[in-house]
Structure formats: structure tokens, C-alpha cells
C-alpha positions in Angstrom: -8.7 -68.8 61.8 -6.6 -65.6 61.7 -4.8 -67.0 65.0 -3.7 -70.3 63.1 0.0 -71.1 63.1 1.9 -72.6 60.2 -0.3 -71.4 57.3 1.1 -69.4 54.5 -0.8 -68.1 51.8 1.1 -69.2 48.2 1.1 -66.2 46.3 0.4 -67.7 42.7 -1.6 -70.4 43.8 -4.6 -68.7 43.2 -3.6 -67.8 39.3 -2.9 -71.7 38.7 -6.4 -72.5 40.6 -8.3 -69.7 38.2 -6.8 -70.3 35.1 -7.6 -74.9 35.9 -11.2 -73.4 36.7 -11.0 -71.9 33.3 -9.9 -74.7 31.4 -12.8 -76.8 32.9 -15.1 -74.9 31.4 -14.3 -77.0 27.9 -16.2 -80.4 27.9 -14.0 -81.8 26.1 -11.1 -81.1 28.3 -13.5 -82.3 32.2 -12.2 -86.0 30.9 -9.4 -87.4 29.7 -10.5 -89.0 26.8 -7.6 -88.2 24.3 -5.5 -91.0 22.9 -2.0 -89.3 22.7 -0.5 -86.7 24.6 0.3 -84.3 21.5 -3.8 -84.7 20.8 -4.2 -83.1 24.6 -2.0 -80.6 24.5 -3.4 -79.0 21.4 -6.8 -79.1 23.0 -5.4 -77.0 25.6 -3.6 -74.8 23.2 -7.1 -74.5 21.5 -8.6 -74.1 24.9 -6.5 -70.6 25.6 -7.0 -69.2 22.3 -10.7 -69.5 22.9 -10.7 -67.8 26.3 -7.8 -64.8 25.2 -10.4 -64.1 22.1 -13.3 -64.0 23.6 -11.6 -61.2 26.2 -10.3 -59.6 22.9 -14.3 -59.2 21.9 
């Protein structure tokens, strides 16, 4: 409600929520099935350079 007391809206929230929303979009990311941490993060490395080129194309 617009009359609500106490809310504020978190400006960067949203980008954090969009770019998650992004990322689930790679099965392989939806579960955590990787053994080592360095494993995941290159997944998610490979996970942006995916999405930044195919907005390039």
C-alpha cells in the first residue's frame, strides 16, 4: 500500500534480483551440483560470457 510506513525501496536490489534471474536460466547452475568451489565459480564466469555475447549478437 502507498500509505505503508517503514518500507523503503533498495535501490540496487532489483539489479542483483535480475541479474540471479539471469543466471537461473543455466541448468547447470538451478542446482548445486559442483564438487569444488573453483569448479562453480567458473560456471558462473562461463555463465556471464554467455549472456554479454549473446547481447553482443
Amino acid at each position: 500500500s502507498d500509505r505503508a510506513e517503514g518500507f523503503v525501496v533498495l535501490p540496487k536490489r532489483w539489479i542483483v534480483e535480475r541479474s540471479f534471474a539471469w543466471l537461473g536460466r543455466c541448468r547447470r547452475l538451478t542446482k548445486d551440483v559442483e564438487a569444488t568451489i573453483p569448479s562453480s565459480c567458473a560456471w558462473l564466469m562461463i555463465a556471464h560470457i554467455r549472456r554479454v555475447l549473446r547481447k553482443i549478437n
